[in-house]
N, C-alpha and C positions, 0 to 999 in steps of 0.2 A: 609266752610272755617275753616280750624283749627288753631287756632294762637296759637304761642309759645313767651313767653317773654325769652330772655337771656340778658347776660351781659361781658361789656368787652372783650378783643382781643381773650380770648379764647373759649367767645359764638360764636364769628364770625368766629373760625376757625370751631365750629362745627355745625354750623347752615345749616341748610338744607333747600330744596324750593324753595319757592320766598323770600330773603332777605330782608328786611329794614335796613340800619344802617344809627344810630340816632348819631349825634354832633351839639348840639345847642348852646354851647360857646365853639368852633366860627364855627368850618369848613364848615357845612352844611347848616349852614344859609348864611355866606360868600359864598360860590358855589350858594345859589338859590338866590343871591341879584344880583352875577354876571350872570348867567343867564338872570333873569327878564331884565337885563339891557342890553342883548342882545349881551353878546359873544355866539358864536359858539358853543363850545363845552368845556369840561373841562377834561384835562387829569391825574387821580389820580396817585400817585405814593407815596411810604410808606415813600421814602428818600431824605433828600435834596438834594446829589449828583446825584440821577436819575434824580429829577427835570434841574438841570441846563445843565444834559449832553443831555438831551431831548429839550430842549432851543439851546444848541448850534449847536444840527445838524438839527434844524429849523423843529422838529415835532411841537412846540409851541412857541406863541409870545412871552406869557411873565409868570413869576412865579409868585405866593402868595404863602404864608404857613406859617408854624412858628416853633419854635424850644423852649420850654421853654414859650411858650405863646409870642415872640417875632419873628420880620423880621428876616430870615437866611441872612448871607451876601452873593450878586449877588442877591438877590430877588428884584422882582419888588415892590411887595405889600408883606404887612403881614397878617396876617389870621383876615382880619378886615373889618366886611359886612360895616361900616360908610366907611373906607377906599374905599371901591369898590362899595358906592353906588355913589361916583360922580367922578369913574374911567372911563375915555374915555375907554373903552372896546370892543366896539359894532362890529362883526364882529370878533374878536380876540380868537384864542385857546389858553387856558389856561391852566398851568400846576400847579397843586395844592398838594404838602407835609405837612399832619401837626402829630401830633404826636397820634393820635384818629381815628379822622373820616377817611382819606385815609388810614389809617393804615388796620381798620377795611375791609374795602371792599378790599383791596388786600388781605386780608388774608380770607376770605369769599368763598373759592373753593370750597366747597360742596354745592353751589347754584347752583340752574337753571335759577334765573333771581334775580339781584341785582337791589335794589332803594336806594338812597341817601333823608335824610330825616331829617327836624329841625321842630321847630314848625309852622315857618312862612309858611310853605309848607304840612302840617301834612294832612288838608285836602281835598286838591290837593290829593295827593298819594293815602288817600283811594278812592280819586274818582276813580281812573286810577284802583285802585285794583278791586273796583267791579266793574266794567267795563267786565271785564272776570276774575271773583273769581277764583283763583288757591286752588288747594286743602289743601295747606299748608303755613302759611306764618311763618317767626319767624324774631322779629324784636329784634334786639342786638341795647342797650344802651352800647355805649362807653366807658363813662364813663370821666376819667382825665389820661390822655397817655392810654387808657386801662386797667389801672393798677387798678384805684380805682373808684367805683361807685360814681358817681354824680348824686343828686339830679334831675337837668335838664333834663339829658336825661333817666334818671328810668320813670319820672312825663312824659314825654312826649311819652318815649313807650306807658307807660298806656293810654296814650289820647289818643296815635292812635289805638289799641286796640279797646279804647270804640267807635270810628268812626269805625272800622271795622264791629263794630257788632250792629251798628245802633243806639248809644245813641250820646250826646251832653253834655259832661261834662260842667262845671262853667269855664270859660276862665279865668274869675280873681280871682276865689281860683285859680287857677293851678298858675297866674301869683304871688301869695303872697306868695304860697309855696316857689317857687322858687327862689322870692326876698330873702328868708330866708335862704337860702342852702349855703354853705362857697365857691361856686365855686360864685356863683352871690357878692358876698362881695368883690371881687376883684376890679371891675369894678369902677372907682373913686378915688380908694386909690393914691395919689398924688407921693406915694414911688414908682407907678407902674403904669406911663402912658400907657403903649403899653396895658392895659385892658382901654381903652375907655368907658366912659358911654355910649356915645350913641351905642356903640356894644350892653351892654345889652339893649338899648330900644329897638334896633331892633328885636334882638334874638327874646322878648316877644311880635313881634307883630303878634301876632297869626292867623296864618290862613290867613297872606293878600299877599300871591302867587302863583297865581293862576297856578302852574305849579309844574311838580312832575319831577325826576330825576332819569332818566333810565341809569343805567350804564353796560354796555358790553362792549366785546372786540372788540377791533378792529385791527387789526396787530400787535393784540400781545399786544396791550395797554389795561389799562380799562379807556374807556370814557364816560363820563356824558354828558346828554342832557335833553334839555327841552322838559316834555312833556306836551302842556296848558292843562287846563279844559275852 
């Protein structure tokens, strides 16, 4: 298996293989929170307007995402795994815009198989990977809109990396690192509820979903689903 680390929206335009892309505050831990909880499927889209025209001609139940780190107006939820861990869901398609992670995987065309990826899920995903090792994988961190490397998702390429290639990094340096990084410092600031604390406690609970996040098309969509371990 040959791994490739990239970064931001224009790694994931040129990433090749089997894709990973990485958003762990918030999008992709909010997608495998909504999962693990038992919606259906989740439908990515880069824009908030695709989301809600996709809602209203009844491809999906409800939106999450965010705009700016906040709910878009017409969304159901905002891009918040506390939000959607005690979101009646179960059964429900979901349509997910946030300005990183779905961004990433719609722009992602030069893959042959897309996975959706945070930490709570990181090793989930390698499981699925070596299951039948693909000759190439490249896993693109996000980053902050795509624009600017973060911390979080750089530390946690790397993590999944080192599970690809059969090591077991330190859970809680990776979790102190990241407490440190200016994306996690948001989280509690009083000026700025829509970052939740307990979003970052989730984000860092590393490793505790047991399920990886296959995304293809499907008439024309790209949709995500749960794949257990």
């Amino acid at each position: 298996m040959e791994i490739h680390l990239a970064s931001l929206l224009e790694g994931a335009r040129q990433a090749e293989g089997t894709v990973v892309i990485v958003d762990v505050l918030r999008a992709f831990t909010t997608a495998a929170v909504a999962l693990a909880r038992g919606a259906a499927k989740i439908i990515l889209v880069a824009e908030v307007e695709d989301a809600l025209a996709l809602r209203r001609r009844g491809a999906g139940d409800r939106c999450m995402g965010e705009v700016g780190g906040q709910r878009p107006p017409g969304f159901d939820y905002g891009n918040s795994p506390f939000e959607l861990s005690a979101a009646d869901i179960s059964g429900l398609t979901l349509i997910q815009s946030t300005r990183a992670g779905t961004v990433g995987a719609v722009a992602a065309r030069r893959a042959e198989r897309i996975f959706a990826a945070s930490l709570v899920n990181a090793a989930a995903t390698a499981a699925v990977l070596h299951r039948q090792p693909p000759p190439r994988v490249t896993i693109v961190a996000m980053g902050m809109e795509g624009k600017v490397r973060a911390d979080e998702d750089e530390l946690c390429a790397l993590y999944l990396r080192n599970l690809l290639e059969g090591r077991q990094p330190d859970r809680d340096a990776l979790r102190r690192l990241i407490l440190g990084g200016a994306e996690a410092q948001k989280y509690g600031d009083p000026a700025r509820p829509h970052f939740h604390p307990q979003d970052r406690a989730l984000a860092l609970q590393i490793d505790t979903i047991a399920l990886a996040m296959a995304v293809s098309r499907e008439d024309g969509l790209l949709v995500a689903r749960a794949l257990r371990v």
